[in-house]
C-alpha positions in Angstrom: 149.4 5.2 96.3 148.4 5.9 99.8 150.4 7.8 102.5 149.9 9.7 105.6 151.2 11.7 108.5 150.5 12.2 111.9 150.3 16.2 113.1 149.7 16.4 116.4 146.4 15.0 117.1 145.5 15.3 113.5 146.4 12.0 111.0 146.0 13.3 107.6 146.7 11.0 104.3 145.6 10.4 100.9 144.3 7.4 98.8 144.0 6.3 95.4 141.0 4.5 94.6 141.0 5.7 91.8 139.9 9.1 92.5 142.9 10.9 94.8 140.7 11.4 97.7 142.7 13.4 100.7 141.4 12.4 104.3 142.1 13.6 107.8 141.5 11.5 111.4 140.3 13.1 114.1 139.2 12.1 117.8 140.1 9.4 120.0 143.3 7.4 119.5 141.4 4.3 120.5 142.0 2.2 117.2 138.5 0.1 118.2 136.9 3.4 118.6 133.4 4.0 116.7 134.2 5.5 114.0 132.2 8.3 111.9 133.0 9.2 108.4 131.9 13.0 107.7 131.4 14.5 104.2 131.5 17.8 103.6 128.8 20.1 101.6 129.8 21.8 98.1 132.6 24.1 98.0 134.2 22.6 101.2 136.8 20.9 102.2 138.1 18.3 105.1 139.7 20.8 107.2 136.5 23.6 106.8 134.4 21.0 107.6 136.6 20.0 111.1 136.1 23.5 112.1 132.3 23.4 112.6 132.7 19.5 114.1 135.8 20.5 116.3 133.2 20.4 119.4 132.4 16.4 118.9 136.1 15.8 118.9 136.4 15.5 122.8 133.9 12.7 122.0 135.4 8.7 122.4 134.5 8.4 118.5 137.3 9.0 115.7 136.4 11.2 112.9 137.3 10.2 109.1 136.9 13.7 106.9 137.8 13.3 103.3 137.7 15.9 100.8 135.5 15.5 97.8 137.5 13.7 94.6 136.5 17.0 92.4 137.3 20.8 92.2 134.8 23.1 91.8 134.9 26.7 90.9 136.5 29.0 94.3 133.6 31.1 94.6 136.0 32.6 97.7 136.2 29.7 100.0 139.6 28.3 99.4 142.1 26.5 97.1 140.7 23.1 97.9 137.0 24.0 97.3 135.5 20.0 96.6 132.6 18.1 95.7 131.4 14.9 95.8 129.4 14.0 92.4 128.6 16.2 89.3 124.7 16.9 89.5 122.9 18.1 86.1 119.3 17.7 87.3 118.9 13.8 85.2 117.9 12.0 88.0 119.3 8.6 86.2 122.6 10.4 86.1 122.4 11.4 89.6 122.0 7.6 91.0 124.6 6.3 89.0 126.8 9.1 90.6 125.8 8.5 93.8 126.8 4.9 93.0 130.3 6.1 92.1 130.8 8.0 95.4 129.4 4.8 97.3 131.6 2.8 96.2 135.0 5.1 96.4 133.6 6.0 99.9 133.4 2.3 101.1 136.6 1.2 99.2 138.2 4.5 101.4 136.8 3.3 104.7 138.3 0.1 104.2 141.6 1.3 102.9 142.1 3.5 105.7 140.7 1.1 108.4 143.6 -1.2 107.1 146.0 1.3 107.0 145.8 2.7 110.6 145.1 -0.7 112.3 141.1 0.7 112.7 138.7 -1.6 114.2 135.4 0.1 115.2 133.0 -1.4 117.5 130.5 0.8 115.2 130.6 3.6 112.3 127.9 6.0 111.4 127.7 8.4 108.8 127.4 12.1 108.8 126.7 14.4 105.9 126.0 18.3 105.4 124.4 19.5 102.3 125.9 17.5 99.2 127.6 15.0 101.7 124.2 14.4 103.1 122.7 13.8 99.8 125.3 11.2 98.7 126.5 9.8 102.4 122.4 9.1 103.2 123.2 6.8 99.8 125.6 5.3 100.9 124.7 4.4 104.5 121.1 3.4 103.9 122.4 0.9 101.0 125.0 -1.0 103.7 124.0 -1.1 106.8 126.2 -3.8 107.7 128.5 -1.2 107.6 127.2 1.9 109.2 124.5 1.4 112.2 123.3 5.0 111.6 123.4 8.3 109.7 123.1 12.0 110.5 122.0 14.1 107.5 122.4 17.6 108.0 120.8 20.3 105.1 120.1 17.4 103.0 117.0 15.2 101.6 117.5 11.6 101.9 116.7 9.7 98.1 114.1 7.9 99.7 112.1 7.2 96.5 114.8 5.3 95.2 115.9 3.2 98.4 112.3 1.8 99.3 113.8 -1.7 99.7 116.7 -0.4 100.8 114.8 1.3 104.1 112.9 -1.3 104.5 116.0 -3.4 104.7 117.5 -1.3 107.1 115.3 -0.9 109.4 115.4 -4.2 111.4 118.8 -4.2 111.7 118.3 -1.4 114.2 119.7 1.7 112.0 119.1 5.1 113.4 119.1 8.2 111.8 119.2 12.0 112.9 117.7 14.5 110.7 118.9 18.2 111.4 117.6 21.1 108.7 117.4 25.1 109.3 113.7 26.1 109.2 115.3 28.8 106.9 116.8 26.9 104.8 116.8 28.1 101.4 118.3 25.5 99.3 116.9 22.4 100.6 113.1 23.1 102.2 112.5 22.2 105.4 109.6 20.3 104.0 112.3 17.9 102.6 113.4 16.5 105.8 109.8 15.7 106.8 109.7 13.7 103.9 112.3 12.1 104.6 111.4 11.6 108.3 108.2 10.3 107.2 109.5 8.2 104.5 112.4 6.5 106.9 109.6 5.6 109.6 107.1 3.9 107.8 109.8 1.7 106.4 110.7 0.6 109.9 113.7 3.3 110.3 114.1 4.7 114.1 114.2 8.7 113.2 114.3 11.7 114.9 114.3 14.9 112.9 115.1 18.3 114.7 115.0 21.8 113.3 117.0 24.8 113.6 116.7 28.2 113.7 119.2 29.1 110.6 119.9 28.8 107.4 121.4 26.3 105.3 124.6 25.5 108.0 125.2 23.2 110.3 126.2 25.4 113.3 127.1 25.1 116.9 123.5 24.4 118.7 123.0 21.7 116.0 126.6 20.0 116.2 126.0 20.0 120.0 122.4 18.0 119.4 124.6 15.7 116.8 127.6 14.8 119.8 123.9 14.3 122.3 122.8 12.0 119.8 126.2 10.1 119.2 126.3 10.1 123.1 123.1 8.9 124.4 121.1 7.9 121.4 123.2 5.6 119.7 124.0 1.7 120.8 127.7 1.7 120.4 128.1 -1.7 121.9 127.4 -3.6 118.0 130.4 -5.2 116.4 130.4 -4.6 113.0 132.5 -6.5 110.2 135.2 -4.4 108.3 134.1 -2.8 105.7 134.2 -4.2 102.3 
């Protein structure tokens, strides 16, 4: 079942594929548009996560936010606290659940692509936290679907996509890394990794650091609408996604 509604200058719908996965579009109305699909960190949901990325809205880009397919505990933050994949600390598990949320991530894209008439000259990925973890999957693994990826507060898997990188990387797929130098949940050591791991697999990078904590707040969503602006190539046309 899918449906949706248009409030104001906010679409908002939901899709079964299987997992009900609610979804709001934001941004331009320009259905050819690049389009940027934004996940949320852990005990979010869509419309907490518009809040910090109102800013980029003014930006010529629409914004797909869907809400992670699974409650989690409150812990405070709202009825519709979400995440993305269940994480134990077996990394075996944790691939093949990043695996799941690839593949109800891209069969989303295309559904709602479909649904709203979409067709974007280009779509990148941004993720915060958990979204980073599993969206960096995601968009390193196709990109013939996404030309680039932000990761915010996340480390990108980069010991288990070493082909996958290295794949990626003459296709002209960019990435922006932003982490808080006081992060305390993912080390800021991480995101050099990453960084380091990304270029000598061919990957065009840039990392920049924040003063703050784990959040992605107003300085860094204005480097992340710079980058979309200025650093990214949205001239590519890109098939739909699969």
């Amino acid at each position: 079942m899918e449906r949706s509604e248009a409030r104001g200058l906010v679409t908002r719908g939901e899709s079964s594929i299987p997992d009900v996965v609610f979804w709001r579009l934001d941004g331009s109305d320009d259905t050819s548009a690049p389009l940027v699909l934004c996940l949320h960190g852990m005990w979010m949901d869509e419309d907490s996560f518009a809040i910090l990325l109102q800013s980029l809205f003014e930006l010529p880009y629409r914004f797909l936010i869907p809400r992670g397919p699974l409650r989690v505990a409150n812990r405070g933050v709202g009825d519709n606290a979400s995440s993305w994949y269940r994480y134990d600390g077996d990394q075996d598990r944790f691939r093949q659940e990043l695996l799941r949320t690839e593949s109800l991530l891209l069969e989303l894209l295309r559904r709602v692509e479909a649904e709203r008439a979409l067709a974007p000259r280009a779509r990148v990925m941004l993720g915060f936290s958990q979204g980073g973890y599993c969206g960096s999957f995601a968009a390193v693994r196709n990109p013939d679907v996404f030309k680039g990826m932000i990761v915010s507060g996340a480390r990108v898997k980069t010991e288990i996509l070493e082909a996958e990188m290295r794949a990626a990387g003459p296709t002209g797929f960019r990435a922006l890394l932003c982490h808080g130098e006081r992060d305390p949940s993912v080390p800021p050591e991480a995101a050099t990794g990453s960084r380091d791991a990304l270029v000598a697999a061919g990957v065009d990078v840039e990392l920049r650091t924040f003063d703050s904590g784990h959040a992605i707040g107003k300085r860094q969503v204005a480097v992340i609408g710079e980058w979309l602006q200025h650093r990214l190539d949205r001239s590519a046309e890109l098939p739909p996604a699969r």
